[in-house]
N, C-alpha and C positions, 0 to 999 in steps of 0.2 A: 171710642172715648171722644167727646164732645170735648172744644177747646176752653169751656166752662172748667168740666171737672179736671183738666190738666192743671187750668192757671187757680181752681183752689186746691189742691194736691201740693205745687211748688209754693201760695202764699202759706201754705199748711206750716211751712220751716223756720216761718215769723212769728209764730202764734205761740200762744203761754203754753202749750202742752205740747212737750216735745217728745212722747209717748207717742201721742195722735198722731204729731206730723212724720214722724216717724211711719208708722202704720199709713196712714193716706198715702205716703209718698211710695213706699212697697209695693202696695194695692195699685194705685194708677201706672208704676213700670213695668206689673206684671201685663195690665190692662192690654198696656201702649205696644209692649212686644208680640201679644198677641195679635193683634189688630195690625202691627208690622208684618209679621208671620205669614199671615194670610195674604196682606197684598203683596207680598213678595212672589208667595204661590201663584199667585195672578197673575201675575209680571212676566213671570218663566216660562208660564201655560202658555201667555200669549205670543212674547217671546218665539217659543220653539213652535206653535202655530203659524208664526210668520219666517218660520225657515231659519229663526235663529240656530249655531251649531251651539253644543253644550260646549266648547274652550269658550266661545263671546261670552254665553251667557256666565261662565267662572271667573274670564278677563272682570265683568261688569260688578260681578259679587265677591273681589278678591279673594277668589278660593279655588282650589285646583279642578282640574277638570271631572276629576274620579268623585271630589264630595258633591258636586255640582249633580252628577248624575244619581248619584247614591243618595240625596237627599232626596230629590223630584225627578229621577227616573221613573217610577214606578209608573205604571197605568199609561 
Protein backbone atom coordinates (compact mmCIF):
# COMPACT_ATOMS: atom_id res chain seq x y z
CA UNK A 1 0.00 0.00 0.00
CA UNK A 2 1.33 3.27 -1.20
CA UNK A 3 1.18 6.30 1.29
CA UNK A 4 -1.34 7.80 -1.42
CA UNK A 5 -3.93 5.10 -0.94
CA UNK A 6 -3.42 5.19 3.10
CA UNK A 7 -3.82 9.01 3.31
CA UNK A 8 -7.08 8.68 0.84
CA UNK A 9 -8.45 5.66 2.86
CA UNK A 10 -8.09 7.90 6.34
CA UNK A 11 -9.34 11.47 4.29
CA UNK A 12 -12.12 8.77 3.27
CA UNK A 13 -13.90 9.58 7.13
CA UNK A 14 -14.39 13.23 6.02
CA UNK A 15 -16.19 12.72 3.06
CA UNK A 16 -20.19 12.84 2.38
CA UNK A 17 -20.42 9.05 2.18
CA UNK A 18 -19.91 7.38 5.11
CA UNK A 19 -20.82 3.98 3.55
CA UNK A 20 -17.63 4.46 1.35
CA UNK A 21 -15.38 5.62 4.01
CA UNK A 22 -16.35 2.99 5.87
CA UNK A 23 -15.59 0.33 3.20
CA UNK A 24 -12.08 2.27 1.92
CA UNK A 25 -11.01 2.26 5.39
CA UNK A 26 -11.83 -1.77 5.98
CA UNK A 27 -10.15 -2.37 2.46
CA UNK A 28 -6.74 -0.42 3.33
CA UNK A 29 -6.52 -2.21 7.11
CA UNK A 30 -6.87 -5.26 5.66
CA UNK A 31 -4.33 -4.08 2.83
CA UNK A 32 -1.85 -2.61 5.70
CA UNK A 33 -1.91 -5.78 7.90
CA UNK A 34 -1.01 -7.61 5.16
CA UNK A 35 1.77 -5.87 3.95
CA UNK A 36 2.65 -5.78 7.97
CA UNK A 37 2.50 -9.61 8.01
CA UNK A 38 4.82 -10.11 5.61
CA UNK A 39 7.51 -7.88 6.60
CA UNK A 40 7.26 -9.10 9.97
CA UNK A 41 7.99 -12.59 8.26
CA UNK A 42 10.96 -10.96 7.00
CA UNK A 43 12.25 -9.47 10.06
CA UNK A 44 12.17 -13.00 11.83
CA UNK A 45 13.66 -14.76 8.77
CA UNK A 46 16.29 -12.43 9.12
CA UNK A 47 16.36 -12.20 12.54
CA UNK A 48 17.09 -16.00 13.25
CA UNK A 49 19.54 -15.93 10.00
CA UNK A 50 21.63 -13.72 12.09
CA UNK A 51 21.63 -15.95 15.25
CA UNK A 52 18.75 -14.28 16.67
CA UNK A 53 17.22 -17.07 19.62
CA UNK A 54 13.31 -17.41 19.32
CA UNK A 55 12.75 -15.85 23.37
CA UNK A 56 14.60 -12.14 21.53
CA UNK A 57 12.81 -12.63 18.73
CA UNK A 58 9.16 -13.16 21.30
CA UNK A 59 10.91 -10.31 23.81
CA UNK A 60 10.72 -7.93 20.31
CA UNK A 61 7.02 -9.20 19.25
CA UNK A 62 5.60 -9.20 22.74
CA UNK A 63 4.65 -12.65 22.63
CA UNK A 64 5.67 -15.90 24.21
CA UNK A 65 8.34 -17.84 23.15
CA UNK A 66 6.12 -20.99 22.07
CA UNK A 67 3.61 -18.65 19.65
CA UNK A 68 6.90 -16.96 18.40
CA UNK A 69 8.02 -20.48 17.21
CA UNK A 70 4.51 -21.80 16.22
CA UNK A 71 3.97 -18.96 14.08
CA UNK A 72 7.31 -18.89 11.94
CA UNK A 73 8.89 -22.17 13.01
CA UNK A 74 8.03 -23.96 10.26
CA UNK A 75 10.57 -24.36 7.37
Amino acid sequence: MDDRTLRTAIAAADGDDPYRALRDIHHARIELGRELDRAEAVAVRRARAAGASWQLIALALEISKQAAHKKYGRG
